[in-house]
C-alpha positions in Angstrom: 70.3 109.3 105.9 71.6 112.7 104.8 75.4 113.4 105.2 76.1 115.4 108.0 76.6 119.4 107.7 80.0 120.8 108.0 79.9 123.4 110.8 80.5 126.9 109.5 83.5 128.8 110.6 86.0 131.2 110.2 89.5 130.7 108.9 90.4 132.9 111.6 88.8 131.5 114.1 90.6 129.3 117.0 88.3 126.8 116.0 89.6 126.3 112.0 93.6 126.8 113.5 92.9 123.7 115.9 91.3 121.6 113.0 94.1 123.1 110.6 96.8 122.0 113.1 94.9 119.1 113.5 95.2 117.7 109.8 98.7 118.8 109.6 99.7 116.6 112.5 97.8 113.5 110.9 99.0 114.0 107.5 102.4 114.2 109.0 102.1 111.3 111.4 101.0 109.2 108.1 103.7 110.0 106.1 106.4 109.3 108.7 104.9 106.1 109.6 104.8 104.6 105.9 107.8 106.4 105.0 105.4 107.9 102.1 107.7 111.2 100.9 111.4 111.2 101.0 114.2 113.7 99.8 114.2 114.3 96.2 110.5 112.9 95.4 108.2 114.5 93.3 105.0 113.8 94.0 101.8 113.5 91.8 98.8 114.9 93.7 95.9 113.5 91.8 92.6 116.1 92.1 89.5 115.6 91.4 87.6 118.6 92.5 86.2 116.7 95.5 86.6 117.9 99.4 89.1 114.6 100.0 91.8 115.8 97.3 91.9 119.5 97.8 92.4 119.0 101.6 94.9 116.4 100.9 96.9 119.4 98.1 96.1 122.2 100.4 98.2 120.0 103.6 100.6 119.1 101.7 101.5 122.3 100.3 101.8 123.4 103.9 103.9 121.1 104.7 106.1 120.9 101.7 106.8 124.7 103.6 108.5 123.1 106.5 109.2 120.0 106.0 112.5 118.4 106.6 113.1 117.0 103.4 112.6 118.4 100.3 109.7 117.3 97.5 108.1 118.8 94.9 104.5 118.7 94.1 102.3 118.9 90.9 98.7 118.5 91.0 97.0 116.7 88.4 93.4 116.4 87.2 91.8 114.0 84.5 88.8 115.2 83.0 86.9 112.6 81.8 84.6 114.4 79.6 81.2 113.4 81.6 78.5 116.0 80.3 78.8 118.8 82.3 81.3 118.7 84.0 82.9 122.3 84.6 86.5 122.5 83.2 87.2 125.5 83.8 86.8 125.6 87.7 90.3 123.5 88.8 92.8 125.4 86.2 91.4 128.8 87.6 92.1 127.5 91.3 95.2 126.5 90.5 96.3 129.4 88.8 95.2 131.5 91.5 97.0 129.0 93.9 100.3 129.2 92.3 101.0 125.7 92.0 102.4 123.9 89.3 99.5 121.9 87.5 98.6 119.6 84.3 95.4 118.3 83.0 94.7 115.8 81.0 92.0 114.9 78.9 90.6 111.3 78.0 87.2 110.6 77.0 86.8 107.3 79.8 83.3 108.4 80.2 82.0 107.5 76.7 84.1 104.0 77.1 82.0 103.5 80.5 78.9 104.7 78.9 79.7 102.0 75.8 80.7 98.9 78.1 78.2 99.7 81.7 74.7 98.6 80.7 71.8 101.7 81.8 71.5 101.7 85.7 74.4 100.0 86.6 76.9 101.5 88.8 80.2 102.7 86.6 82.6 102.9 89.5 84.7 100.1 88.9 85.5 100.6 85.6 85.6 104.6 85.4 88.2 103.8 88.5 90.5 101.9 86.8 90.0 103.5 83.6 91.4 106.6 85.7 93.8 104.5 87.2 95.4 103.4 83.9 95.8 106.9 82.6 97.1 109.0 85.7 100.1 105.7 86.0 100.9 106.3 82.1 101.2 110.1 83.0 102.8 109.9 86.1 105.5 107.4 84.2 106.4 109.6 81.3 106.5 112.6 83.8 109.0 111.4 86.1 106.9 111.0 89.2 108.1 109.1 92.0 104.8 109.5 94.3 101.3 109.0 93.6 98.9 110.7 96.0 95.1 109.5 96.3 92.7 111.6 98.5 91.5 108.5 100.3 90.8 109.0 104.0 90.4 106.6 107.0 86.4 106.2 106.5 87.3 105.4 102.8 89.5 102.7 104.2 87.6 101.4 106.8 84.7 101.2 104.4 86.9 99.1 101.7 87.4 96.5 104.6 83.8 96.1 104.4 83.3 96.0 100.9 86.0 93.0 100.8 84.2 91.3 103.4 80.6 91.4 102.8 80.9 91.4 98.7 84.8 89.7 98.2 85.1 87.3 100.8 88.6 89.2 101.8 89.9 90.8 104.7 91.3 93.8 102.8 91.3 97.4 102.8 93.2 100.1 101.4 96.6 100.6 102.6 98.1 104.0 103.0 101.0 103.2 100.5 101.5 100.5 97.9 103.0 99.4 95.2 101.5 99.0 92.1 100.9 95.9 90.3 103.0 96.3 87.3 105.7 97.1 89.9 106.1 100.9 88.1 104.5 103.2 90.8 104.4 103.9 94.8 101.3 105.0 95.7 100.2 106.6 98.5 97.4 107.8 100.7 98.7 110.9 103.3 95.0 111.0 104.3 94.9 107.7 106.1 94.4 108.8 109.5 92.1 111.4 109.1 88.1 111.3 109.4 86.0 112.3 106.5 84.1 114.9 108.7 86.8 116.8 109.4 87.8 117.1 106.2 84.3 118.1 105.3 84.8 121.0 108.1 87.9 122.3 106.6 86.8 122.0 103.1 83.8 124.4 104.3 85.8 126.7 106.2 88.5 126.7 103.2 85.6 127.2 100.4 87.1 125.1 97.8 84.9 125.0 94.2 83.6 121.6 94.8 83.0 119.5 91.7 80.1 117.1 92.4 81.6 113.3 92.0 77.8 112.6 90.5 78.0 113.5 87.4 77.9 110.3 85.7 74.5 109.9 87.7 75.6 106.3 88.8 76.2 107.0 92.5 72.8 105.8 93.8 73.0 102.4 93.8 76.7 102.2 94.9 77.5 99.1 97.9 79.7 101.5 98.9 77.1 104.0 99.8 75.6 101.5 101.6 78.3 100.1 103.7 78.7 104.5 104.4 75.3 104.3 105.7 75.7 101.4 107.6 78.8 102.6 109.6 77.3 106.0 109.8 74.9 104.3 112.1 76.8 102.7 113.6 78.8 105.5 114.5 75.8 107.7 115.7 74.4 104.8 118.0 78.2 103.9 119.4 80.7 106.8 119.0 84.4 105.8 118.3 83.2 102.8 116.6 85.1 103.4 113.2 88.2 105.0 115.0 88.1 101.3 116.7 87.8 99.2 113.3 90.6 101.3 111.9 92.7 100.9 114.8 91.8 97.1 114.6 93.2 97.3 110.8 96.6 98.5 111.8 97.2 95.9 114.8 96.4 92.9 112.8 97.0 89.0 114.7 97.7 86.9 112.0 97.9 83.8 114.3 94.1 84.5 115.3 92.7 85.0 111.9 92.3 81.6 109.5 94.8 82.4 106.6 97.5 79.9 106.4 99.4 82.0 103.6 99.4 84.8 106.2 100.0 82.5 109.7 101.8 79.2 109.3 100.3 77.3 111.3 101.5 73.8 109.7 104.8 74.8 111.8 103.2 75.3 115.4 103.7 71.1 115.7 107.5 71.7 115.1 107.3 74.6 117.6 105.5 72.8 120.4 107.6 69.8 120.5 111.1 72.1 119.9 109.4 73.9 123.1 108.4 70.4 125.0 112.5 69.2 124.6 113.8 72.6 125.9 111.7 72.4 128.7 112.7 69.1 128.8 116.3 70.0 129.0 116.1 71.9 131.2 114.1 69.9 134.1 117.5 68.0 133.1 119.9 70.0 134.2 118.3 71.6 137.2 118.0 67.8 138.3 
């Protein structure tokens, strides 16, 4: 099934205003409900040259513009030296951008490459290979805020992931804290849909960088479970917008996870409930 093709539009248009207003309003709802940016914070936008992370820089340079606290911003781009990737394209847009921007350069690809056997899928280990240097970076540069491009489809499919392949009911939450305990991360995309940042990213023309590269994309689960909810979301429209709501109104007492729910205490409970009703049959006798 072939992704779907961004309608073409003007940045003029009333159309591209609405969908402009649109994201703003998201982002901003997403940040005020995880408290993701406050006054001071200097914030680590991490860009790969893919539609999710320039629509993620692009809305929050806008609005770092009238926002009521101030933030800084500085976008940041590993190249990972996979053959043929262009390295010139993301300086030049960011020069021409005028935003305050740093590259850095680690060979990960020829680790993958030396660890991944031939045909099977690098993601895993090209992520956290990625992970581990943008943390060390943001560390020694004083950045208080790490921001991922992840958007609600992302999210949704990571619950899917977890289930069918981890046995977990987990997704990706829109902030965190890191496991060494060092850096907030945080993901201003999390309400919005992957199609319309695919809309604006047309509309916009940012110098997409393919994400296949390494050539490892085609056997991906994740590109599966995509598929999958695609479907699913052509056959029953609103279907992922309900799964995502269903992330973020969780009932731990109807799930089976007595680490989450404690349900050794509903015995105490019931009978502290049975002797106050109790008592008070009592008194009104």
């Amino acid at each position: 099934m072939s992704a779907p093709v961004p309608v073409p539009m003007r940045r003029s248009s009333n159309n591209f205003k609405k969908l402009q207003a649109g994201l703003r309003g998201a982002v901003g709802k997403a940040i005020a409900d995880f408290h993701m940016i406050a006054d001071g914070d200097h914030v680590m936008v991490c860009l790969s040259g893919g539609k999710d992370s320039y629509t993620m820089l692009d809305v929050l340079l806008s609005l770092q513009r009238s926002a009521p606290v101030r933030f800084e911003i500085t976008a940041v781009n590993l190249d990972q030296k996979q053959p043929g990737f262009p390295a010139a394209v993301l300086p030049r847009y960011l020069e021409q951008l005028g935003v305050r921007f740093r590259i850095i350069e680690q060979n990960t690809y020829a680790v993958v490459k030396r660890v991944i056997p031939d045909g099977k899928t690098m993601c895993g280990l090209c992520s956290r290979l990625r992970r581990g240097a943008l943390y060390r970076f943001a560390a020694e540069n004083g950045m208080t805020k790490i921001a991922l491009g992840h958007h609600r489809d992302d999210i949704v499919e990571t619950l899917f992931l977890n289930m069918f392949f981890g046995g977990r009911l987990k997704a990706m939450p829109p902030k965190l804290l890191s496991e060494d305990r060092r850096h907030i991360v945080i993901r201003p995309l999390a309400y919005v849909k992957e199609a319309e940042i695919a809309r604006y990213a047309a509309a916009r023309e940012f110098p997409i960088i393919p994400c296949t590269l390494c050539g490892s994309q085609t056997n991906m689960q994740r590109l599966a479970v995509k598929h999958m909810l695609r479907d699913w979301e052509q056959k029953f429209p609103g279907r992922i917008e309900s799964i995502f709501s269903s992330i973020c109104n969780v009932a731990g007492s109807q799930l089976a996870d007595p680490q989450l729910f404690d349900f050794a205490g509903l015995d105490a409970r019931s009978l502290a409930a049975q002797a106050l009703e109790s008592t008070v049959e009592s008194c009104d006798g």
